[in-house]
MOPAC internal coordinates of N, CA, C and O (Angstrom, degrees):
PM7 1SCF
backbone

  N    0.0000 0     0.00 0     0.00 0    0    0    0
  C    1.4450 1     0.00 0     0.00 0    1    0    0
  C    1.5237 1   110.74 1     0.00 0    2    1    0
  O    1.2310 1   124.18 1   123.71 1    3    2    1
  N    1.0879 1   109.59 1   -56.29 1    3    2    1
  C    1.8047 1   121.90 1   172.68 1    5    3    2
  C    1.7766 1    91.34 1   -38.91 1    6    5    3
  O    1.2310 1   123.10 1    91.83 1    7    6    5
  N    1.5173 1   111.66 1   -88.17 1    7    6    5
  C    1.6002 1   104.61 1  -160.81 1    9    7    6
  C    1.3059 1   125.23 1   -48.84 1   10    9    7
  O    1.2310 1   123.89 1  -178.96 1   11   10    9
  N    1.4781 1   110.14 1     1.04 1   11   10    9
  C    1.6343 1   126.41 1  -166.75 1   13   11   10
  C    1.8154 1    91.70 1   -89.38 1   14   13   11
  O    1.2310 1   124.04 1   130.07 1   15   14   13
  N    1.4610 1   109.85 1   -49.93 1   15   14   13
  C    1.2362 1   124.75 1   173.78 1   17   15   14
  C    1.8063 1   121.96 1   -36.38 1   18   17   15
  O    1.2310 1   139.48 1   109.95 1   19   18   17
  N    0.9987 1    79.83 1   -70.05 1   19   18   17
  C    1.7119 1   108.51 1   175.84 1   21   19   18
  C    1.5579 1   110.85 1   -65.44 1   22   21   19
  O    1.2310 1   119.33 1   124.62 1   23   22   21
  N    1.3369 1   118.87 1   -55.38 1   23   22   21
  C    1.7134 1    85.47 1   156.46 1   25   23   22
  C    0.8211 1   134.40 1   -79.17 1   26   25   23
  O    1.2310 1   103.05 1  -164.79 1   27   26   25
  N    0.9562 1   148.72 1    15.21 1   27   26   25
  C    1.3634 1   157.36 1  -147.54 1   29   27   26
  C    1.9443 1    94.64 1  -122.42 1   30   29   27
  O    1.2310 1   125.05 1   120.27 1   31   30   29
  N    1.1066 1   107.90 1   -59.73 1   31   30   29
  C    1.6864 1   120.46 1   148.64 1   33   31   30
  C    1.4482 1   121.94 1   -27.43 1   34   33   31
  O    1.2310 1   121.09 1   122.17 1   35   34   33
  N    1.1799 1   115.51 1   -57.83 1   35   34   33
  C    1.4369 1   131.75 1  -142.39 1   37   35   34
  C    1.8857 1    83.01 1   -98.98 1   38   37   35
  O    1.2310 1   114.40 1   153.24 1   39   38   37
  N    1.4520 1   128.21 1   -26.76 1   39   38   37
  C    1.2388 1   129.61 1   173.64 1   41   39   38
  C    1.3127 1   115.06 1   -76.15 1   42   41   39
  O    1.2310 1   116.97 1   138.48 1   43   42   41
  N    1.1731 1   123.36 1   -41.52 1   43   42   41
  C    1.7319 1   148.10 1  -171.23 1   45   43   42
  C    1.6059 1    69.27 1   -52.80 1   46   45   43
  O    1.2310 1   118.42 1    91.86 1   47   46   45
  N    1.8112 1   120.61 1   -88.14 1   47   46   45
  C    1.5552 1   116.35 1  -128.05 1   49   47   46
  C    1.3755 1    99.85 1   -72.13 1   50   49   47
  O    1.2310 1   113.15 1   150.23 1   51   50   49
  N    1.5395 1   130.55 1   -29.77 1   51   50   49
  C    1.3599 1   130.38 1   162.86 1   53   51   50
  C    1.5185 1   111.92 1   -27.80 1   54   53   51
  O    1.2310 1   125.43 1   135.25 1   55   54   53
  N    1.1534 1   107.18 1   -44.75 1   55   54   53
  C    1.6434 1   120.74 1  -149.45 1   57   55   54
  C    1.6553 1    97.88 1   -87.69 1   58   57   55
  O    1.2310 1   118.81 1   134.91 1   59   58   57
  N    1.5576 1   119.88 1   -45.09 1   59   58   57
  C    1.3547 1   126.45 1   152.29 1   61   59   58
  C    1.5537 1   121.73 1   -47.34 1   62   61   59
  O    1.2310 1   119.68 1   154.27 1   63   62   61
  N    0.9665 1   118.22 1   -25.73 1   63   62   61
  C    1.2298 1   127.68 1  -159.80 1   65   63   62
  C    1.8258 1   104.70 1   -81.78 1   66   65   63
  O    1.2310 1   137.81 1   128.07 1   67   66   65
  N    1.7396 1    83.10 1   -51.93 1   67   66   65
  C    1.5901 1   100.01 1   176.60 1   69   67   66
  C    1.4928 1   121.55 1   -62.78 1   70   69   67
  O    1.2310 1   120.86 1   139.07 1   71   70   69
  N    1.5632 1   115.96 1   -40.93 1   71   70   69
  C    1.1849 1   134.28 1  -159.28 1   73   71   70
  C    2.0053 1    94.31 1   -69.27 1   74   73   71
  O    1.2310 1   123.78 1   154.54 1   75   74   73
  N    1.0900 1   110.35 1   -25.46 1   75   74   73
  C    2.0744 1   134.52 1  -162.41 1   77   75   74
  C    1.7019 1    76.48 1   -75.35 1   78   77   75
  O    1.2310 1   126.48 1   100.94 1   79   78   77
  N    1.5701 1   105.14 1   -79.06 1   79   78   77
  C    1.2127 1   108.39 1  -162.88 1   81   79   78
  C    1.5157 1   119.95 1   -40.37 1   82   81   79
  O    1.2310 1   117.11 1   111.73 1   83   82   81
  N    1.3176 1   123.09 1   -68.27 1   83   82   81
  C    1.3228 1   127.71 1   167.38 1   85   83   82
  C    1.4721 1   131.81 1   -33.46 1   86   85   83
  O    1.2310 1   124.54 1   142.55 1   87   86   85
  N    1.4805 1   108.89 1   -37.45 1   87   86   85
  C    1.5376 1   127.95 1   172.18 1   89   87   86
  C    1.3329 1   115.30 1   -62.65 1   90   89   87
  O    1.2310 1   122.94 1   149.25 1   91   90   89
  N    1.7411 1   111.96 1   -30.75 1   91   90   89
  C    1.1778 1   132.66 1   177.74 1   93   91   90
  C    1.7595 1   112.64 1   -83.59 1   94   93   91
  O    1.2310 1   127.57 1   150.61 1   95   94   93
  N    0.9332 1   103.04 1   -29.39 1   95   94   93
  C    1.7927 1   110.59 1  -171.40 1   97   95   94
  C    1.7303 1    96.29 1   -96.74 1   98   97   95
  O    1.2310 1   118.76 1   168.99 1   99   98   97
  N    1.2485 1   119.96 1   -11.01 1   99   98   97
  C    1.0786 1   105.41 1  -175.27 1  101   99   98
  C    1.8226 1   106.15 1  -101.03 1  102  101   99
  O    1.2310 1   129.03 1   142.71 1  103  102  101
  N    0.8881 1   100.20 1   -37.29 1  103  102  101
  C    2.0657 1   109.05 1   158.51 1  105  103  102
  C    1.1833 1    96.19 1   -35.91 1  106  105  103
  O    1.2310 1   124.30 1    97.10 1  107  106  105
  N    1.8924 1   109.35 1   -82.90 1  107  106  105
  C    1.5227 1    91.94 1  -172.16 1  109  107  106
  C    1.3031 1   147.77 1   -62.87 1  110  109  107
  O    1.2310 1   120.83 1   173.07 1  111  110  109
  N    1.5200 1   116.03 1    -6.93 1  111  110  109
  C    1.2429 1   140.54 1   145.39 1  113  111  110
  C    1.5835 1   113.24 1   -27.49 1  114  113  111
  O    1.2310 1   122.64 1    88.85 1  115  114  113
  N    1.2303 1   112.55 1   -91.15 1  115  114  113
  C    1.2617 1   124.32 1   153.50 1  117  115  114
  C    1.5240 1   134.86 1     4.80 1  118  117  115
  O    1.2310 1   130.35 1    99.69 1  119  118  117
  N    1.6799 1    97.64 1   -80.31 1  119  118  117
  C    1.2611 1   128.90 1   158.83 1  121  119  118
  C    1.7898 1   111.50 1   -32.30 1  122  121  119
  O    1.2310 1   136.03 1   118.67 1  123  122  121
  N    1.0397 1    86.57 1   -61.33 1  123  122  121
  C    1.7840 1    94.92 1  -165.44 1  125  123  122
  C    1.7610 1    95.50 1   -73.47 1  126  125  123
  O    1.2310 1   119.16 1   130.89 1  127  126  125
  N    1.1867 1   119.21 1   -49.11 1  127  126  125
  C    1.4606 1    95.73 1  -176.70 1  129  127  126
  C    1.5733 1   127.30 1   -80.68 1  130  129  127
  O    1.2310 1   128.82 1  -163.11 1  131  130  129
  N    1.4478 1   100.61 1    16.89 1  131  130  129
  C    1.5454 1   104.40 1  -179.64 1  133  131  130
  C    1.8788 1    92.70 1   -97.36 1  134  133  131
  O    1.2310 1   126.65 1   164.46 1  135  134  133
  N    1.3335 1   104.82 1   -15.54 1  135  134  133
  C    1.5994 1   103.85 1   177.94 1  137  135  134
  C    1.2290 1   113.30 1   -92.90 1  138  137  135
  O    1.2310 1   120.70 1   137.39 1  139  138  137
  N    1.2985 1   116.28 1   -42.61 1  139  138  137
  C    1.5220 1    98.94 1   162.68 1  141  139  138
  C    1.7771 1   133.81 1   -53.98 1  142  141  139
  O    1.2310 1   124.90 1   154.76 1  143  142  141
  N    1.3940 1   108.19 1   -25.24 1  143  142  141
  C    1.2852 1    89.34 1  -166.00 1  145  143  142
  C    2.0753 1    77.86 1   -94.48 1  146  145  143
  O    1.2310 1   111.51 1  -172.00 1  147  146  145
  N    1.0634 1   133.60 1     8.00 1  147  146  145
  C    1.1991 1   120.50 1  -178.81 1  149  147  146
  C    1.7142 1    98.09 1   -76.67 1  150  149  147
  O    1.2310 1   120.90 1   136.41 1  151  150  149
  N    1.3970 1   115.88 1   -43.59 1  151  150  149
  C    1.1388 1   130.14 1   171.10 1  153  151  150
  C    1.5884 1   117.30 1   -46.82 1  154  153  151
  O    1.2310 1   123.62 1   125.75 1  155  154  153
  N    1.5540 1   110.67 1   -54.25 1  155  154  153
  C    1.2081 1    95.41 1  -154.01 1  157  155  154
  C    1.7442 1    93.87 1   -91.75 1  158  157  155
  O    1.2310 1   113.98 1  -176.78 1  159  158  157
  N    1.1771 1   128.99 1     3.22 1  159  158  157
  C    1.6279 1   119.40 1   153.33 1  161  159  158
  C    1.2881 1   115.86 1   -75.85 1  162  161  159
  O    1.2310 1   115.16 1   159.75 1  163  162  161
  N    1.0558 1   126.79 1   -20.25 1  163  162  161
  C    1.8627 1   124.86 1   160.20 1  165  163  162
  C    1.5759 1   100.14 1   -74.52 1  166  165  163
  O    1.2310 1   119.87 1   146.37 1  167  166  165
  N    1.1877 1   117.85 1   -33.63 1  167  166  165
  C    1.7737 1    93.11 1   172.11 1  169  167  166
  C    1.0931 1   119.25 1   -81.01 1  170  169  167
  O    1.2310 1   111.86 1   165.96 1  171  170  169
  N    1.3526 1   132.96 1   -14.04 1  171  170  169
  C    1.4189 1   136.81 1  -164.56 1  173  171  170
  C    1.5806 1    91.99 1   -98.78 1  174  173  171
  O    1.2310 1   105.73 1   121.10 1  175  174  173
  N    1.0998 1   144.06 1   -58.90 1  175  174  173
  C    1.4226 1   153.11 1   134.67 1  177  175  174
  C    1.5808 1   110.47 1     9.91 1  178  177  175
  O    1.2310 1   113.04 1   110.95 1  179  178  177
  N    1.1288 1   130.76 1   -69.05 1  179  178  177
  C    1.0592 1   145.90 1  -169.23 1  181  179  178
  C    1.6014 1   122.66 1   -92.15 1  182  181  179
  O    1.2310 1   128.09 1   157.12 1  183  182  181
  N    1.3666 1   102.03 1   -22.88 1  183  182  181
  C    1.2340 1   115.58 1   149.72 1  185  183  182
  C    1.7397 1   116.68 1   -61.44 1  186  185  183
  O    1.2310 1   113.18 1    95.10 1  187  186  185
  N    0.8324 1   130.50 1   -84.90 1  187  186  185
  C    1.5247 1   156.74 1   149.62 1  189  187  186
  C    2.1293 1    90.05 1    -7.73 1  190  189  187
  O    1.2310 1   120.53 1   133.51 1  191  190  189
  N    1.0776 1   116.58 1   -46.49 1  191  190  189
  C    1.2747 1   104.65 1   163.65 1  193  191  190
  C    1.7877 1   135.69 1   -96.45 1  194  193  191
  O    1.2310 1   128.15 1   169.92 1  195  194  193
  N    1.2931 1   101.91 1   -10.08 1  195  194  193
  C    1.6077 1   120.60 1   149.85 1  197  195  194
  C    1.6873 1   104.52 1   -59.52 1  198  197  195
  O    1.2310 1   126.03 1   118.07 1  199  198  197
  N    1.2738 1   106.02 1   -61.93 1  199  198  197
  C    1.7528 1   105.49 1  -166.06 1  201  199  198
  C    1.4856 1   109.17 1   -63.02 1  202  201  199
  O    1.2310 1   123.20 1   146.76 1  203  202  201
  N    1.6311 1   111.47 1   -33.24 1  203  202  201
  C    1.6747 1   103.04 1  -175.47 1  205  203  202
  C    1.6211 1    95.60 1   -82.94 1  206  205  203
  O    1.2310 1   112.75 1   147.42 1  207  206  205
  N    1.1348 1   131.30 1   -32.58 1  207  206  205
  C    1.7072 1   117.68 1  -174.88 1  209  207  206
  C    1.7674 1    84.78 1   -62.83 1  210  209  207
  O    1.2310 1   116.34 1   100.97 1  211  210  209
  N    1.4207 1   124.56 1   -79.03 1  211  210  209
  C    1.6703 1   105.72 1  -152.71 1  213  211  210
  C    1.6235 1   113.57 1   -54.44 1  214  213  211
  O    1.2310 1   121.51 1   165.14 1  215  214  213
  N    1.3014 1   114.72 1   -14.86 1  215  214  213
  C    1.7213 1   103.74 1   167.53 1  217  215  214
  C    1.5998 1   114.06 1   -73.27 1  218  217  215
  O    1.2310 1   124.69 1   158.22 1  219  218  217
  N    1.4147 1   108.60 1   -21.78 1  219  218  217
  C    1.6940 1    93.94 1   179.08 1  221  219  218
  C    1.8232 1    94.21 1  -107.76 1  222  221  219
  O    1.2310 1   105.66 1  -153.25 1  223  222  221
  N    0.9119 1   144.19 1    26.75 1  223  222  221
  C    1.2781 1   155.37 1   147.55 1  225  223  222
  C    1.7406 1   106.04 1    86.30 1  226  225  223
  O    1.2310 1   124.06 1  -163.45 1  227  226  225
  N    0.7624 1   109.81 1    16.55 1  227  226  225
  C    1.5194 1   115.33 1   167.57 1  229  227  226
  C    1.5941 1   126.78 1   -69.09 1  230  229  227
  O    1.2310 1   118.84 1  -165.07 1  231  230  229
  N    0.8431 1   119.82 1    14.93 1  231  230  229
  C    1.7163 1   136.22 1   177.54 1  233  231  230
  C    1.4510 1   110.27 1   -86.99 1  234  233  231
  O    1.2310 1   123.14 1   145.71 1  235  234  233
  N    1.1242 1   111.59 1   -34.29 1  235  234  233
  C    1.5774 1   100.98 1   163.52 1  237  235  234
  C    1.4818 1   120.82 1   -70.87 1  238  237  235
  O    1.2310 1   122.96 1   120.99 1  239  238  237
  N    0.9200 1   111.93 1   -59.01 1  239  238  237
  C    1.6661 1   140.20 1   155.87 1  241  239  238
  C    1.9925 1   105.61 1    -5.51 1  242  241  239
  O    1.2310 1   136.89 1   125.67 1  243  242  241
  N    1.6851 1    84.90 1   -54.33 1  243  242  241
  C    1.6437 1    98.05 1  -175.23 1  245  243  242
  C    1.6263 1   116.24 1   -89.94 1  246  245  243
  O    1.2310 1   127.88 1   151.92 1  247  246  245
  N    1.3547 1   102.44 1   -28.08 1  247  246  245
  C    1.4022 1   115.22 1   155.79 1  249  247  246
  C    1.7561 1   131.50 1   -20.92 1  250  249  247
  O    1.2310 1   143.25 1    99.97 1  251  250  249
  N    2.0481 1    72.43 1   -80.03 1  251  250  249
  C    1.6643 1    85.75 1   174.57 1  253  251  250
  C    1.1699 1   119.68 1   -70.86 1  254  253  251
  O    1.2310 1   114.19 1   160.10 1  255  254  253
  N    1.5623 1   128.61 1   -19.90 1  255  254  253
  C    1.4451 1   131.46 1   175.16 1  257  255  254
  C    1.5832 1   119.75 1   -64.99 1  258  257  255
  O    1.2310 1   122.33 1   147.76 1  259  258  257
  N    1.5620 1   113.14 1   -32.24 1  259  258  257
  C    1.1096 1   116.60 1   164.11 1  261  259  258
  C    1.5644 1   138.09 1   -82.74 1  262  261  259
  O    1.2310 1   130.56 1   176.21 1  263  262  261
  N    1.6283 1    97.24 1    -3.79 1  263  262  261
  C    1.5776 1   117.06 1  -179.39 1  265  263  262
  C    1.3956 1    90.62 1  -101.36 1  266  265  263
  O    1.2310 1   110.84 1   143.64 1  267  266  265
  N    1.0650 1   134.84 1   -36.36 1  267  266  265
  C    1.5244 1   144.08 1   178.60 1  269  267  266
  C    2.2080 1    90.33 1   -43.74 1  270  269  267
  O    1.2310 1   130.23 1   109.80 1  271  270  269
  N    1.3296 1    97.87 1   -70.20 1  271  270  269
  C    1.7518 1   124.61 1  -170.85 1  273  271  270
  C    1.1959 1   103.81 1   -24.18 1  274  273  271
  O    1.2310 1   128.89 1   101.74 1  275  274  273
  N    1.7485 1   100.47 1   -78.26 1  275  274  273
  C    1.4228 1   110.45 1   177.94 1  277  275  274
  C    1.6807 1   137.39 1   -49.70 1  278  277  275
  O    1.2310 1   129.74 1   155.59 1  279  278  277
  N    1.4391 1    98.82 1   -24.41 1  279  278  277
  C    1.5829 1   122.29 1  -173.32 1  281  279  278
  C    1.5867 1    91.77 1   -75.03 1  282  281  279
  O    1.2310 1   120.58 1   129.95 1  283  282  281
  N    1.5264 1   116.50 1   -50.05 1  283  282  281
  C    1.7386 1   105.55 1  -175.48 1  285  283  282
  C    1.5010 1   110.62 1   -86.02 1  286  285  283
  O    1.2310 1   116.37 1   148.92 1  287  286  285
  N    1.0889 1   124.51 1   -31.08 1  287  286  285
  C    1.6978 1   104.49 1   165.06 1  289  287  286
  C    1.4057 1   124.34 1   -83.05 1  290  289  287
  O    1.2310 1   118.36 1  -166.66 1  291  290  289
  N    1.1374 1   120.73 1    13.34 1  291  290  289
  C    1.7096 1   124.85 1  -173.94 1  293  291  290
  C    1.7720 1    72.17 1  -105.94 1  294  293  291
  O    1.2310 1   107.94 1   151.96 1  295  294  293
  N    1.2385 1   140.12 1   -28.04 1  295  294  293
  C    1.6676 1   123.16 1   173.55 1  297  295  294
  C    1.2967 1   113.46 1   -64.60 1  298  297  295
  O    1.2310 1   120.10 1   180.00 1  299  298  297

């Protein structure tokens, strides 16, 4: 009866243990997919402003501004 006790115990805090973990993985679950889609509207965003600069031809423009970038911090 005792060892019936005791596992039976020893299952309970397992089972607490698990229930912690999951509660925890599921936050970060959460977490992360509120960043991804935070993410992927800055890519869609920025896309949408790549496509309107190369329709009014400004992509070179941004080109050289960013080859310009690298040229003064690679100094």
């Amino acid at each position: 009866m005792f060892a019936a006790y005791k596992a039976a115990s020893a299952m309970r805090a397992q089972c607490e243990a698990l229930l912690d973990v999951m509660a925890s993985a599921e936050k970060d679950w959460n977490r992360a997919r509120l960043r991804l889609s935070d993410l992927e509207t800055l890519r869609d965003a920025l896309g949408e402003e790549l496509a309107a600069r190369d329709a009014r031809g400004d992509l070179d423009a941004l080109d050289k501004s960013l080859r310009e970038g690298r040229e003064l911090s690679a100094a």
